[in-house]
N, C-alpha and C positions, 0 to 999 in steps of 0.2 A: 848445936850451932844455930846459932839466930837470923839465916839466910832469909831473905825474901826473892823467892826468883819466879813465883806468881800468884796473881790475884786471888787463884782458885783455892789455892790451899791454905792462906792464912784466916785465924778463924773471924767470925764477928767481932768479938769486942776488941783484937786488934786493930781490924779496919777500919772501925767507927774512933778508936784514940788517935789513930794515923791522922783522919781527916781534922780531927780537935786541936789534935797537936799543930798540925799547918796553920791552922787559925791564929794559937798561938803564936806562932812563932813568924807571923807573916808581919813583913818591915822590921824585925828585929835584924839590926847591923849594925852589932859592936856594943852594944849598951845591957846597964844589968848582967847576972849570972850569964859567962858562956860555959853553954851546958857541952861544947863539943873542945874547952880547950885542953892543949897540949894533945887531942889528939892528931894523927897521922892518916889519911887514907890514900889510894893509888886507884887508877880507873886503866881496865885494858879496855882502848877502842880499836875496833878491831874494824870500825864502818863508822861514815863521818858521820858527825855530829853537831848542830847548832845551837837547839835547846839545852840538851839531855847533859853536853857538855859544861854550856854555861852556868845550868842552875846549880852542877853540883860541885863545881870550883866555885863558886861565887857562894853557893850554901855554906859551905866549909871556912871559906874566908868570914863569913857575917857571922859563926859561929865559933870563933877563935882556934880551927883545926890547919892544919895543912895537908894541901892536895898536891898529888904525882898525878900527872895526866900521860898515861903510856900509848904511843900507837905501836904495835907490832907488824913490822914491814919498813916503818918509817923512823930512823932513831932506834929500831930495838929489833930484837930477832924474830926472823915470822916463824910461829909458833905451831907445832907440831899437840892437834889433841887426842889423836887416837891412837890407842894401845896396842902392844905386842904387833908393831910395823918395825920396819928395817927402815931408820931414814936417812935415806940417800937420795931423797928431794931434794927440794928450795928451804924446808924448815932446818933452821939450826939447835935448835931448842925444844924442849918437848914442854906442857904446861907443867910436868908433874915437877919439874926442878924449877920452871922460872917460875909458879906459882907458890912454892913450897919458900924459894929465897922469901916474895914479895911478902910471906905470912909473918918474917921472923921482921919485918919492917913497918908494916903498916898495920892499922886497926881494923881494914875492912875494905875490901875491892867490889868495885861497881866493874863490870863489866859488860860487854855491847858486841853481841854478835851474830847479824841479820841470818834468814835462815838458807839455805844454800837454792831452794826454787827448781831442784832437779828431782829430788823425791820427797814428794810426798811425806809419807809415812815417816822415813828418818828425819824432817824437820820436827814431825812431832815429838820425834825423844829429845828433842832436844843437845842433840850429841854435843855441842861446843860448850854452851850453859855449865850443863853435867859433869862434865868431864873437868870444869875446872872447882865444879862445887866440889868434887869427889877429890881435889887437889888441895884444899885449900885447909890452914888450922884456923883463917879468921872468917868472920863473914860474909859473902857475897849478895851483892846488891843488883838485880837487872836490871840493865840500864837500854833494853830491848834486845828480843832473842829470837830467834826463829817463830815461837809463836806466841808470846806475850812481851807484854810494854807495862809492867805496873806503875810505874812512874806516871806515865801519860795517862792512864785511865784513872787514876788515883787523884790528880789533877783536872780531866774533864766532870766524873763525880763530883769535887769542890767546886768549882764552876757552878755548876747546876744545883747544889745547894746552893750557893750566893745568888745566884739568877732568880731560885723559885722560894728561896725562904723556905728550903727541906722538902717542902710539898710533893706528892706525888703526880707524875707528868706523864705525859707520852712521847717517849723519843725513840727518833726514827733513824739508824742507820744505815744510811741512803749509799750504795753503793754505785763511785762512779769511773768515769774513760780514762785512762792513762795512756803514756808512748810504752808502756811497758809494764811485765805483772810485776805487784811488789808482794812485799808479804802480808800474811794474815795479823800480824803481832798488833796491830792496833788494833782493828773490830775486834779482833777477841778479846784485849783488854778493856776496850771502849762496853763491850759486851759485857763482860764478868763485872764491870762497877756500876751500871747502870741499874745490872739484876738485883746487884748489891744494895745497892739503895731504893729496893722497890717501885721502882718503876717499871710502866706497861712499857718495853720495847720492843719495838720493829726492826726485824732485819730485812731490808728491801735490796735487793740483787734481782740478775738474771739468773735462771738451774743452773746456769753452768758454774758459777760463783755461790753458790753452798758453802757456809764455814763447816768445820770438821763435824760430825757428830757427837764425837764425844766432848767437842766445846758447847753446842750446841744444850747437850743435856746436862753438862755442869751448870751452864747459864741459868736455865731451866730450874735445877734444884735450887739455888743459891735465889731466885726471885720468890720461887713456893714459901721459900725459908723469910722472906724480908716482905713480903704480900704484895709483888708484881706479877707482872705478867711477863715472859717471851714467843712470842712469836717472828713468821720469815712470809712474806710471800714473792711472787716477780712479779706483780703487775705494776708496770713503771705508770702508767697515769694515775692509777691512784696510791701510789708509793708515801705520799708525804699529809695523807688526808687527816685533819686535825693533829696533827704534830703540835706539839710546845717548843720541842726541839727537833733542827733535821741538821744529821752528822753525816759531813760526804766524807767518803775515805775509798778509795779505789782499794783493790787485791788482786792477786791472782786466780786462774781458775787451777784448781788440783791438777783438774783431769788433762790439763793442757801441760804441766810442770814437761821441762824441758824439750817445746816444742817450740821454737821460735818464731817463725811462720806460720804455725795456726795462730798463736798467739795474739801475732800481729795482727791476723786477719779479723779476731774474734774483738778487738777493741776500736779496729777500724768500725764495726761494725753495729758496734754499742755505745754512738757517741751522743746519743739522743739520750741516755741517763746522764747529761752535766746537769749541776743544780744551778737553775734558772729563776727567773721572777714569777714564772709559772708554773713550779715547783712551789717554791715558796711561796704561793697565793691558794696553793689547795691546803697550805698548812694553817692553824689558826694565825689570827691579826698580828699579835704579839710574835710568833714564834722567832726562837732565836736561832742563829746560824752558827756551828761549832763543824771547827778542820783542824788537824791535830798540828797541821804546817810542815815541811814544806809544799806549796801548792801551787799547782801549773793553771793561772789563773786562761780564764777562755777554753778549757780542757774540764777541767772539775768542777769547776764552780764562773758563772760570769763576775767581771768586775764589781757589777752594781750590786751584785747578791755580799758578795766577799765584804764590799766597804758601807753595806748599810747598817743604819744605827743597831740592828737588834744582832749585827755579827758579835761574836765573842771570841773571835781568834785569837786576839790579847791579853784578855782575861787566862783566857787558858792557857795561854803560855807564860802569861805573871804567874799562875797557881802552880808552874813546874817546880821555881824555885823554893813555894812552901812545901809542899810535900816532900822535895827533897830535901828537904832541913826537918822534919819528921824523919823520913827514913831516915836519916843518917843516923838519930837520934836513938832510934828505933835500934838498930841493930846492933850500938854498945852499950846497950842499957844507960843510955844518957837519961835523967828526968827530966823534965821540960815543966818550967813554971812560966807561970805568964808577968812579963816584963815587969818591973816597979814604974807605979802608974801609968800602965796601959787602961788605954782610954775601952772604953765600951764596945762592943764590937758594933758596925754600922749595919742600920735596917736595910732590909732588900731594895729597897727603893734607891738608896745610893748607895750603894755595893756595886754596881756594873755600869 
């Protein structure tokens, strides 16, 4: 089964065609071979969606497929994933039947379901993901899970290819204040493509916001493997010092999972990590500004930081919809050729 449900496990030379492929296939709508028609795919969102949703109905439509866009709760049954329960909850459906229908229908589900933020340890299996990969006869696509986002980091990696002309950089994932914990699913994606692409990365947090270990040392393998670097420290004044790139992205802390009240108190109290003009003044001249979106502007990042020229927030959110026409592509063994007379691709210089 040709699932993609995280960064860490697919190998290099898929990764590096993912990203060729995007190139590819980037402003192709409706013209030339569609490499996606007559198919079918369905998306269970399970937790909203603004990007994640748009690039891959609008992927599908530019690539002459059709998309089912499902929320479970809303228009559909709330969906039962764990096994050998009695269910006499709120769920009316279990996934093993309403995912089993969806496989005799469609070509491949994107699926989306944030991690639950009460324990720990069970986000990292991934129980929901899992459980309907273990459902399913077609392939599924993550469309962010408990603790990865390959879509997004798949999309800030081409970013920063286009930003640096491939080059090797140093980027800084700047850990910053929220009204509340979220999950780890983007640093750790942001993490796994950065290493991927050989870059020296920084993970700058306070101790108490440690990503896992064992993502930590996958990251770690996968940059040895590509000739970067990972590293973590806390020291917020020199957090961002010679950056190319500084990525603000808030999380939760573990050790706090299901504590509401510390929680609150631990972010009231670390709001001095927004990324500011003097954050971005200890990074180099050039450096660029990447946030995966949505973003609680005056909280995470100030205004001036967010809308000045060297921000890429749009860029990286145009690069959702490439990569997601890669994946799609990716998972039914669609080929991808490049458009009839498509132009050259453009220098770094006007690329961003």
């Amino acid at each position: 089964m040709n699932h993609l449900l995280s960064l860490r496990d697919i190998d290099t030379s898929t990764w590096h065609a993912l990203l060729e492929d995007a190139e590819r296939l980037q402003g192709r709508r409706g013209i030339g071979p569609l490499p996606l028609a007559g198919r079918r795919f369905g998306m269970l969102m399970m937790n909203p969606s603004l990007r994640t949703r748009t690039s891959f109905e609008i992927a599908c439509y530019d690539l002459g497929a059709h998309c089912v866009s499902l929320q479970p709760g809303a228009g559909l049954w709330d969906l039962e994933t764990r096994d050998d329960v009695v269910m006499d909850g709120g769920a009316a459906e279990h996934v093993r039947e309403a995912v089993g229908v969806l496989g005799r229908m469609v070509d491949a589900l994107g699926v989306r379901a944030f991690a639950g933020l009460v324990d720990a340890q069970a986000d990292l299996r991934e129980p929901v993901l899992t459980a309907i990969a273990r459902a399913s006869s077609v392939p599924i696509l993550n469309l962010e899970s408990a603790v990865d986002h390959p879509h997004q980091g798949l999309a800030d990696a081409l970013t920063v290819r286009r930003r640096f002309g491939g080059r090797r950089v140093r980027v800084v994932i700047r850990w910053a204040p929220h009204v509340k914990p979220l999950p780890m699913a983007v640093p750790n994606a942001a993490l796994y493509a950065f290493a991927r692409e050989g870059h020296d990365v920084v993970v700058a947090r306070p101790p108490e916001c440690a990503l896992d270990e064992s993502v930590m040392a996958s990251a770690s393998e996968l940059a040895r493997a590509a000739g970067g670097t990972v590293t973590t420290h806390d020291d917020l004044e020199r957090s961002t010092e010679g950056a190319h790139v500084v990525y603000a992205k808030s999380w939760g802390s573990a050790g706090l999972y299901g504590e509401p009240d510390a929680n609150s108190a631990f972010l009231a109290d670390h709001r001095s990590w927004i990324v500011d003009a003097a954050a971005m003044a200890a990074a180099r001249p050039d450096a660029a500004f990447m946030h995966c979106l949505p973003v609680r502007r005056g909280l995470v990042v100030t205004p001036d930081v967010l809308e000045s020229p060297t921000s890429l927030i749009f860029e990286q959110a145009a690069a959702r919809l490439d990569v997601q026409k890669a994946t799609l592509c990716h998972v039914v063994g669609a080929a991808v050729a490049p458009a009839a007379g498509a132009a050259p691709q453009a220098s770094e210089e006007t690329t961003c």
